[in-house]
N, C-alpha and C positions, 0 to 999 in steps of 0.2 A: 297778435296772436299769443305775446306773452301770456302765460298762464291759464291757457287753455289744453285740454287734453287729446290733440288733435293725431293722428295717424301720424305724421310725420314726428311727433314727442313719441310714438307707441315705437317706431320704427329705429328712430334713435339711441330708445330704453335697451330694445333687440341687440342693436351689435356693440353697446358697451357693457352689455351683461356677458355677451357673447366672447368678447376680448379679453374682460376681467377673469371669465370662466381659462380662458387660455395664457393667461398670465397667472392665474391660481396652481391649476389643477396641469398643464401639459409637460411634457419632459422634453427633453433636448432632441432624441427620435421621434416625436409626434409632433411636433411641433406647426412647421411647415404644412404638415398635411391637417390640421387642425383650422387653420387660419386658412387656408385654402377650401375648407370647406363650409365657413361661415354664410356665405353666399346664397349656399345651397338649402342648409340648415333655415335661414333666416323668409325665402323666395321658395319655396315649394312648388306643388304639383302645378299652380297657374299662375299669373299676374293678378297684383291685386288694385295696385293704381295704376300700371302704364298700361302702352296696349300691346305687350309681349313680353313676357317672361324674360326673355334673354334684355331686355333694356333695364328691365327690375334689377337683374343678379348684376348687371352692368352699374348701376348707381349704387348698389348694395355695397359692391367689391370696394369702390370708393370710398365707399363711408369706412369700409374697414380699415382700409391704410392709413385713413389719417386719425382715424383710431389709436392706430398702433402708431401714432407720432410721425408718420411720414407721409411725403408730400402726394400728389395725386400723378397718374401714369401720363408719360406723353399718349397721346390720340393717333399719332401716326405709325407707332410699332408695338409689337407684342410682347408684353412686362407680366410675369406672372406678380401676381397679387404681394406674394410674400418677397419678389425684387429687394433687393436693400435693408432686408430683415434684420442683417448681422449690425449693423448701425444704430436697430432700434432697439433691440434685444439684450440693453445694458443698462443700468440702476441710474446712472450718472447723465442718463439720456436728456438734455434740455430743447422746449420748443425751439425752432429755425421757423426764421420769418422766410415767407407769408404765413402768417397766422392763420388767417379766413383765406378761405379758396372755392371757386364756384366750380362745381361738379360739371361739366359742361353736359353729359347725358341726363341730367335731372332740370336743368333749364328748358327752359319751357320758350324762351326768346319773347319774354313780352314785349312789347310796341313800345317805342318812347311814351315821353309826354306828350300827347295830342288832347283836343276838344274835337268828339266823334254826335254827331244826330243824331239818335236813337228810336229805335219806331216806334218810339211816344211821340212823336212827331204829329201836329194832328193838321198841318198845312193850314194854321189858321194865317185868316186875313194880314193882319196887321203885320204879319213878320219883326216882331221888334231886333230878334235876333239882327238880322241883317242890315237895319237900323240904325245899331248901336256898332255894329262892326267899325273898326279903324281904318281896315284898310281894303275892306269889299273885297272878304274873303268868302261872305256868303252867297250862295248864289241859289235860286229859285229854282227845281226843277220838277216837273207835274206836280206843283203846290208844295213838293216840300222840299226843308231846306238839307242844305248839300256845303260842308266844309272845304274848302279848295285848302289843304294842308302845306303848299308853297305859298303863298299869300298870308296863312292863319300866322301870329305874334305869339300866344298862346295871352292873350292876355284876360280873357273870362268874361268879358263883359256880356256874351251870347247865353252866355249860362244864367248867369246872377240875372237875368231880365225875360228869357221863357217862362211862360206862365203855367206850362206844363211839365218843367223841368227835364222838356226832353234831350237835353244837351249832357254829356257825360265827360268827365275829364279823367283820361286812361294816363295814369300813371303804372311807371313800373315797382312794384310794393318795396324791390329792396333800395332801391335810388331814392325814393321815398321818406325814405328810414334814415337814410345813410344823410348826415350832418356835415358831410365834409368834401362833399359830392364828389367818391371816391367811384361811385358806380359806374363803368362805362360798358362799351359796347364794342364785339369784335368781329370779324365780319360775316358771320352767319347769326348774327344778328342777338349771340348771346350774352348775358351778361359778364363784364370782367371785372376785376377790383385793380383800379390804379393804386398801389402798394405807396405812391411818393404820398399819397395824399390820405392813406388808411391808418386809421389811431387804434384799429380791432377791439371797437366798442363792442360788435357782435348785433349791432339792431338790424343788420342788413341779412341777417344770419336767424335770425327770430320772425323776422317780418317777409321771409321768399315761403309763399303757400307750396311751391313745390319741393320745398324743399333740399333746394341747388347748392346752398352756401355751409358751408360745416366748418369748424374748426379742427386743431388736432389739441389730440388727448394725452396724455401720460397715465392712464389706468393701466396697462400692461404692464408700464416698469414699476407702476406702483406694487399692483399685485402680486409682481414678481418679489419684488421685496421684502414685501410682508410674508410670502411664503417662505422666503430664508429665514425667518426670524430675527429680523435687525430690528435692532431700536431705530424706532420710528413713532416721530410726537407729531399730532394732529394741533395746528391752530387753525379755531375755528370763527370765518367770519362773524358779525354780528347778526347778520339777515338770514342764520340758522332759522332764527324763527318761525316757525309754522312751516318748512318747507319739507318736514318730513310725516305732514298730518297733523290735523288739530291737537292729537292727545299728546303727540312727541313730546315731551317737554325738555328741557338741559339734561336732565337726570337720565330719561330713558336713550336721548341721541349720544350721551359720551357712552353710557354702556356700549349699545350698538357699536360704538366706533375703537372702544377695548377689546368687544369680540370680533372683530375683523381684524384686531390683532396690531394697534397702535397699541404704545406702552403706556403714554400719557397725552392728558385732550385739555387743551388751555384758551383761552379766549384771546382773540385777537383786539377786543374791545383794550385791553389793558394797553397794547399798543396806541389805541386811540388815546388813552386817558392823558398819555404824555406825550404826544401830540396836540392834543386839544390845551394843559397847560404853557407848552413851547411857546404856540402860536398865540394866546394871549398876551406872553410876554413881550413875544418879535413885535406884537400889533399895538401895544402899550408904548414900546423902547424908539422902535423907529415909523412904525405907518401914522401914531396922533402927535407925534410929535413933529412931523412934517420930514423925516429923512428919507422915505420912502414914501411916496407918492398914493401908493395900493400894493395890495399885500395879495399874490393868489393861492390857494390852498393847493395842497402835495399829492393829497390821498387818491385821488381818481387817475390813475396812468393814463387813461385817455385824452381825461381833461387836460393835464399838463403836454404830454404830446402833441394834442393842438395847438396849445399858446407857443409852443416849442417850434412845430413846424410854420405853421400861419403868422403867429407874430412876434418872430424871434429876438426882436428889441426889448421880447417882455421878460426874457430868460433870468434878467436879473430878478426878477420882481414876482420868481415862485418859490415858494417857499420852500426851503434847506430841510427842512425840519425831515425824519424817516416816515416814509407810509407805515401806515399801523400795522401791515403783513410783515415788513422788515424790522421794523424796531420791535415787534414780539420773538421773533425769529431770533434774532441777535440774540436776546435774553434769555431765549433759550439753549444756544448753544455754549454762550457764557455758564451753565448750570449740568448742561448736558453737551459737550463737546462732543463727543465720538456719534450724535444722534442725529437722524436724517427728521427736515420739519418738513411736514404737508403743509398747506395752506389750502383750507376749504373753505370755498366761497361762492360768490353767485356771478362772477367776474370771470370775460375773457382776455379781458388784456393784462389779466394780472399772469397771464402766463407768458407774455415777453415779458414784463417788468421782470419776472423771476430771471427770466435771461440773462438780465443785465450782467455782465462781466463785474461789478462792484456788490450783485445782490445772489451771485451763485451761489457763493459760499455759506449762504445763511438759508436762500429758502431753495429746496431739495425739487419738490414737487408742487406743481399746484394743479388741482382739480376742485371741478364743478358741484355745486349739488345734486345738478341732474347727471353726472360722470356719476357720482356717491353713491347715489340711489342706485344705479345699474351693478356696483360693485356690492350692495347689502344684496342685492338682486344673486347674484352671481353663486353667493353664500349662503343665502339662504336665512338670512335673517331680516328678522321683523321688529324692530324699531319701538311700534307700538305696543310689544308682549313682554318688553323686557322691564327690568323695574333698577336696578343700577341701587350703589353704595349713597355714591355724593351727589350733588348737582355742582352747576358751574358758580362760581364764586370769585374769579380773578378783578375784576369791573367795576366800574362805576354807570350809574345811568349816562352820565354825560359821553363816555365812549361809548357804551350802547346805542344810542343815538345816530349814532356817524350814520345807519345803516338805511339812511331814509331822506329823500334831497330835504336841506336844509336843515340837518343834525349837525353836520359839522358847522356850523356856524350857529346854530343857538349854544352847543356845546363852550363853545369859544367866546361866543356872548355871554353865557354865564359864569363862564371863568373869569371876566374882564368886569364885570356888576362886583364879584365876590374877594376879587384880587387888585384890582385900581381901581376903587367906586366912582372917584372924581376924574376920571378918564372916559370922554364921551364917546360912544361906541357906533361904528357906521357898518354895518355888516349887510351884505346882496349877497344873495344866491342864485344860482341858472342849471338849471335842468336840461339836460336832452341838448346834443352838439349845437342845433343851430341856435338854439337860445344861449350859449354858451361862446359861440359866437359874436352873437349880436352884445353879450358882457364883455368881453375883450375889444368890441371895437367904439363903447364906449369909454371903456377905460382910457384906451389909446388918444381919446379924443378932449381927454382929461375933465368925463364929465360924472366918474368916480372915485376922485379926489378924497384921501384920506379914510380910504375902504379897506374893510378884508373883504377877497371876491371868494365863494366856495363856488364850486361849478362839478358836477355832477354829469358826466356822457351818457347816463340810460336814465330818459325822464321818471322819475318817481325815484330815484338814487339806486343802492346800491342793491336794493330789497326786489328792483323791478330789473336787474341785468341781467342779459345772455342764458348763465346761467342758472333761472331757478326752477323752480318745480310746479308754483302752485301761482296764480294770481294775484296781484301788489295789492288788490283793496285788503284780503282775506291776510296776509302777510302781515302789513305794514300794522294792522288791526291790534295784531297779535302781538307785536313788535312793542307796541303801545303799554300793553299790560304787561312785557318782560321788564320793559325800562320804569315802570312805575313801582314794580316789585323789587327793585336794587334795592340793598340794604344801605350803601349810599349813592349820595346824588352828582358832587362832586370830589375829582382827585383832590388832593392840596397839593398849597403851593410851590413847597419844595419839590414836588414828586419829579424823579429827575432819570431813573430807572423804574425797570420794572421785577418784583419780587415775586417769584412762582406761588409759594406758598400765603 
């Protein structure tokens, strides 16, 4: 359902505009009663998708707290909404893991995995279904067939072989999704997220239709800050593109994001650009020269979190080098010391990475495009009608690129053509956790020998994650003609910092 504009993105849009409005605009005495009344504001005179109002304003309330950066209410006693406000109510406010949290009033408890007969069912003759079964799970009953779900394997074969495809295989959409099969189940039969085994890709979080699973936000503290007037500098991911309208262009979204009152708006590609030269050198020095077996890329906090958790023999063998949200960040506090950095982007995990005790110090805040949007929302600005001094200029194409699976590795493949020509270059890349997977565990098996692996947690890269706004075909598209209009192609070689100007 990424990139679709479905009631539950509309519902979303609501109470981070809603938040942002009360992190703008509320005072110290209105506060409380502000946030308290979102609910209300958002859930009106009837239900619109549950089947009672008071269940609505009950998943609403939710969405708001973790809104506002905090965690979701226990279920067995009475927490008004604003509980633990004073906590979140401060500039310096960082994500606390769990990141993703399933709303338990908005779950819906779908069925496990099961294979269900559907009454497309036409009881013909032949039953191959039952046929082809392994373990005579199918059984016959007035002509039609009938699943015995303690006996069934799940293993498909009744499906792949009905000729009327009346066999249906019920999965639960965010287990589904989820790479790392973090999704479990509690005993009312709703979904929960095992935290030991969750890398907060956010696809279990995109892909629940009921929209059960939500992350938490920092728009509050953001807002708040930007209404005290502190310098605060915006770096902006690469997969800005297209995700604020076709016509947005660099020129019209930095305006935008000056009059919401950051001081200065810089490209996080620059980050990538020396990244992308590092990691040709590290893949030149030690992965063809045989000191390093395979090489895996840095940038995707998911991805590395997994090779981290699942295959921790691999720790050596990820690569040092800074994600491209920290090594711009850095740069810019080296320029601007006393200034708080945003990091806008289409990423949920890049909000623990911000956590990280080694990367507080550098990145301030990080929110979403579709948080962003709720906050021009909130203001009242429109993206599209502004016309801005500059456009963005920090970058080269080959950072640019990162923003799309398989950018960071052609990026780094062309750094490695144009910097060691006679250096033969082995570069794989994987998309979406379980493919990302299935690349570390051939690695492991030493059947990617003398590789840089890039690996990518939300299939389609970084252009199609958690957080964006609009659709990866219409995106990625667009993405296309930003990188092809760079005035250059690649950093050089020395490039070893990053220069704002």
């Amino acid at each position: 359902m990424r990139g679709l504009n479905t009631p539950i993105t509309k519902i979303r849009r609501k109470v981070f505009t809603a938040i942002a409005k009360v992190g703008f605009n509320s005072t110290a005495e209105s506060l409380i009663a502000d946030i308290e009344a979102i609910p209300y504001e958002i859930v009106q005179e009837r239900a619109t998708y549950r089947e009672s109002i008071y269940r609505e304003r009950a998943v609403a309330s939710e969405r708001v707290r973790l809104a506002m950066g905090m965690s979701l209410r226990p279920e067995n006693k009475a927490v008004h909404i604003t509980s633990g406000i004073e906590a979140s109510n401060i500039n310096e406010k960082y994500y606390e893991p769990p990141l993703m949290q399933v709303i338990p009033s908005a779950c819906d408890a779908c069925e496990p995995n099961q294979y269900e007969v559907t009454n497309m069912c036409r009881g013909c003759v032949a039953h191959p279904c039952a046929e082809v079964c392994p373990k005579g799970a199918i059984r016959i009953v007035k002509g039609r067939s009938i699943i015995d779900q303690e006996k069934c394997i799940q293993c498909g074969k009744c499906k792949s072989v009905c000729p009327y495809d009346a066999i249906a295989k019920k999965e639960r959409p965010c287990a589904k999704a989820c790479g790392v099969n973090a999704i479990e189940s509690d005993s009312q039969g709703r979904a929960v997220i095992n935290n030991e085994k969750c890398v907060s890709c956010g696809m279990c979080m995109v892909s629940c239709p009921f929209g059960a699973i939500s992350d938490k936000s920092q728009i509050f503290q953001l807002a708040h800050a930007l209404k005290e007037g502190q310098e605060i500098i915006a770096e902006l991911a690469p997969s800005f593109v297209g995700q604020f309208g076709p016509n947005v262009d660099s020129r019209k979204l930095k305006a935008a994001l000056l009059q919401l009152g950051f001081s200065h708006v810089y490209e996080v590609a620059m980050g990538a650009d020396i990244g992308a030269v590092s990691e040709a050198h590290h893949y030149a020095e030690k992965v063809a020269t045989g000191e390093l077996p395979f090489l895996l890329t840095s940038c995707c906090p998911s991805w590395s979190m997994m090779a981290k958790k699942f295959f921790p023999d691999m720790i050596g063998n990820i690569s040092q080098e800074l994600t491209p949200m920290v090594a711009t960040a850095r740069s810019i506090k080296k320029e601007h010391p006393n200034a708080h950095v945003v990091f806008i982007g289409p990423c949920a995990s890049k909000k623990l990475e911000a956590s990280r005790t080694d990367v507080r110090s550098d990145v301030d805040f990080v929110i979403t495009f579709e948080e962003l949007l709720g906050m021009f929302d909130a203001k009242g600005i429109h993206p599209e009608l502004l016309e801005g001094d500059s456009s963005l200029h920090n970058a080269t194409a080959a950072g640019r690129g990162y923003a799309v699976a398989g950018g960071v590795a052609h990026a780094i493949e062309q750094c490695l053509k144009a910097y060691y020509p006679d250096v033969p270059v082995h570069i794989e890349h994987a998309e979406g956790l379980t493919e990302c997977r299935k690349a570390l565990v051939l690695a492991k098996a030493g059947k990617l020998k003398n590789c840089m692996i890039e690996g990518m947690g939300c299939p389609g890269g970084c252009m199609a994650g958690a957080g964006t706004n609009v659709a990866w075909k219409d995106s990625s598209n667009a993405l296309k003609k930003f990188v092809a209009s760079s005035s250059r192609q690649l950093p050089p070689i020395e490039l070893s910092e990053i220069h704002l100007d």
